[in-house]
C-alpha positions as CSV (number, residue, x, y, z in Angstrom):
1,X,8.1,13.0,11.2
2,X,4.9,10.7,10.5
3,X,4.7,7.7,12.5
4,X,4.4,4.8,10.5
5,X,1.4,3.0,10.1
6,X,1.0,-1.1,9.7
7,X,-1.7,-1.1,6.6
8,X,-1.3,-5.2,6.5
9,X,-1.1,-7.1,9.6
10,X,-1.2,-10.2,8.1
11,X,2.1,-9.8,6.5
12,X,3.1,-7.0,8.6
13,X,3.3,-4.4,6.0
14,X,3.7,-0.6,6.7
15,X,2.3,2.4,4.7
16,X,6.3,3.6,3.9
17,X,6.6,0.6,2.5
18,X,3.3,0.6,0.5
19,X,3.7,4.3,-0.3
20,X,7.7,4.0,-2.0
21,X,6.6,1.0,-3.6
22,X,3.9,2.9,-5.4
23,X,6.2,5.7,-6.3
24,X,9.0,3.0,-7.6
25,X,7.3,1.2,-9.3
26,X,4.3,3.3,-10.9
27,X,1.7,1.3,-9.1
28,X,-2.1,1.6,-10.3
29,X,-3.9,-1.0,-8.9
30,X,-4.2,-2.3,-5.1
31,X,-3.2,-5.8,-6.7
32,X,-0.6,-4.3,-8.5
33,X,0.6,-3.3,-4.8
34,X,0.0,-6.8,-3.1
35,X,2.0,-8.5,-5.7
36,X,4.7,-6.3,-5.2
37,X,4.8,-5.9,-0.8
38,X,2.7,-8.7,0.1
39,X,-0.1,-6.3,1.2
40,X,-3.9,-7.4,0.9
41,X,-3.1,-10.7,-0.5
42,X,-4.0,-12.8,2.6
43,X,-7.4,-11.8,4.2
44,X,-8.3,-8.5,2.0
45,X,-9.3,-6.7,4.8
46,X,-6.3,-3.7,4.2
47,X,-7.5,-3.3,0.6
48,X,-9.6,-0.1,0.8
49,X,-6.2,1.1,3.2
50,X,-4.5,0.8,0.3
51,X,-7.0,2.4,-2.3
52,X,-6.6,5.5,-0.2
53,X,-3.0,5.2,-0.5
54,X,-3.0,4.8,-3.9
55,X,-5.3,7.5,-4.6
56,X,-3.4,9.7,-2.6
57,X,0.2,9.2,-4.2
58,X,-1.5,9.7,-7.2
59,X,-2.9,12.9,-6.4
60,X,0.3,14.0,-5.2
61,X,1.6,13.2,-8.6
């Protein structure tokens, strides 16, 4: 099993949570992802984290 990895350590958000939520909730965007975890919304610095996320699920798609 992958270990999981905090992506936001501002609001202490993991990439399980990042990825489901993408999958749930048909996420595009990376805002589309911090309004829905919390992730990237405080200093921005996890955004391109979760590009590569987000470009992954969606390749997997």
């Amino acid at each position: 099993m992958e270990e999981d990895i905090l992506i936001c350590y501002c609001n202490e958000v993991y990439k399980s949570t990042i990825v489901q939520a993408i999958k749930e909730k048909n996420l595009k965007t990376v805002e589309e992802v911090g309004q829905e975890t919390g992730a990237g919304e405080v200093c921005g610095q996890c955004q391109d984290d979760i590009q590569v996320l987000l470009d992954q699920v969606q390749a997997e798609s």
